[in-house]
C-alpha positions, 0 to 999 in steps of 0.5 A, spaced: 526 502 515 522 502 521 527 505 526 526 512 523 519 511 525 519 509 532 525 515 533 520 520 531 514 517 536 520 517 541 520 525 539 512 525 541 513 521 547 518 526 549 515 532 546 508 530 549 512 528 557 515 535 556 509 539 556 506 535 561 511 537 566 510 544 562 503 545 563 497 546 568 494 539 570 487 541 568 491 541 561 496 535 562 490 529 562 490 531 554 498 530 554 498 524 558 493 521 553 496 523 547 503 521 550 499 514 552 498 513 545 505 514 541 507 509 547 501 504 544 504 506 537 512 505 539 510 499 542 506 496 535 512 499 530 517 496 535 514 488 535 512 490 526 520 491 526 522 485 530 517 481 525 519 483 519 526 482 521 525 475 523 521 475 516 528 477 513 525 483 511 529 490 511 526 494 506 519 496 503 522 493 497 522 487 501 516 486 503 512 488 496 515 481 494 514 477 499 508 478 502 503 483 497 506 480 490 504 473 492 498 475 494 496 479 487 501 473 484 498 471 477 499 467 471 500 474 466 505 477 467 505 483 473 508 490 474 512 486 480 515 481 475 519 487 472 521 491 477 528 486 478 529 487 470 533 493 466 529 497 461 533 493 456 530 486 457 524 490 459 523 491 451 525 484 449 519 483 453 515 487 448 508 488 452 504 492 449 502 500 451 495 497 455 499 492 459 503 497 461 497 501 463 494 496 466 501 495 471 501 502 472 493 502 475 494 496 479 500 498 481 497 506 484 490 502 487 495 498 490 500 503 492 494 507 496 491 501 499 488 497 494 482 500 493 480 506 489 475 510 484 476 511 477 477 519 479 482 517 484 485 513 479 485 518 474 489 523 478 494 517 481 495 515 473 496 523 471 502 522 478 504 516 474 504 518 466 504 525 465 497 525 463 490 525 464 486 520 463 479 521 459 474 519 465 470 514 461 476 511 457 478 508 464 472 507 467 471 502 461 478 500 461 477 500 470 470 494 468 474 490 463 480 489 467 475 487 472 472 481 467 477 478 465 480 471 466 485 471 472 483 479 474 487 482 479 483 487 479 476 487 482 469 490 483 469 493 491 464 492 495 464 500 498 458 500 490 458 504 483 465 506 481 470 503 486 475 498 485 480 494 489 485 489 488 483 484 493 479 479 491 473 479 495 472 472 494 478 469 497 479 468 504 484 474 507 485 470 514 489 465 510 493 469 507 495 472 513 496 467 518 503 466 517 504 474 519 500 472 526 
């Protein structure tokens, strides 16, 4: 998974030793900086590979369901509790169209980083359904799913209008330290 991208940084760092070589030295120190950075970059993905494959984690897949989908975990059911099931045991669930919606909308916020406004959000659902979603129809939809028991989703800090997927008031350095 992460070997394809460190391959593409050996590229840069073998580009950017190439033109090193290649150009005047008062436009060398550039090069050499850039190439120190794709080697700081080589180093962080090779140490994320080796820890994600102590962690047994070979795919983005992987990782959803063992570190972000316990994170999100909920007593309702979610878009991750799904992903594992055909569309046939899928139906015998009989979620209704808004739950479906709402799976939809946290799984963009959270494919994006886990924070968004209600415009990105439109545009994500557009990329998602094939349709537009009217701006104060989500807007209110965005606000319910916030109030509700057990919210997955959340009113950010970044003001009016954005929303995210991590709970401001739970402690994310816990979460996280397993990782370190």
């Amino acid at each position: 998974m992460i070997t394809d991208y460190i391959n593409l940084v050996n590229k840069q760092v073998d580009h950017h030793a190439y033109l090193i070589k290649k150009l005047s030295p008062e436009k060398q120190e550039y090069q050499h900086i850039l190439k120190d950075k794709f080697l700081k970059l080589k180093a962080f993905l090779t140490d994320l590979e080796s820890i994600l494959g102590d962690l047994k984690i070979s795919s983005i897949y992987d990782l959803r369901k063992s570190i972000i989908k316990p994170i999100i975990d909920s007593p309702d059911i979610t878009m991750a509790d799904l992903e594992d099931l055909t569309d046939e045991e899928i139906e015998k669930l009989e979620i209704p169209k808004a739950d479906k919606h709402e799976f939809n909308i946290i799984e963009y916020i959270n494919s994006i980083g886990g924070t968004a406004t209600v415009r990105k959000v439109m545009i994500g659902l557009r990329g998602i359904t094939g349709e537009m979603p009217d701006k104060h129809y989500l807007n209110n939809k965005l606000y319910r799913m916030t109030k509700k028991d057990n919210a997955i989703l959340f009113m950010s800090s970044m003001g009016q209008g954005h929303y995210t997927t991590i709970n401001p008031e739970s402690n994310t350095d816990d979460a996280c330290s397993d990782l370190e």
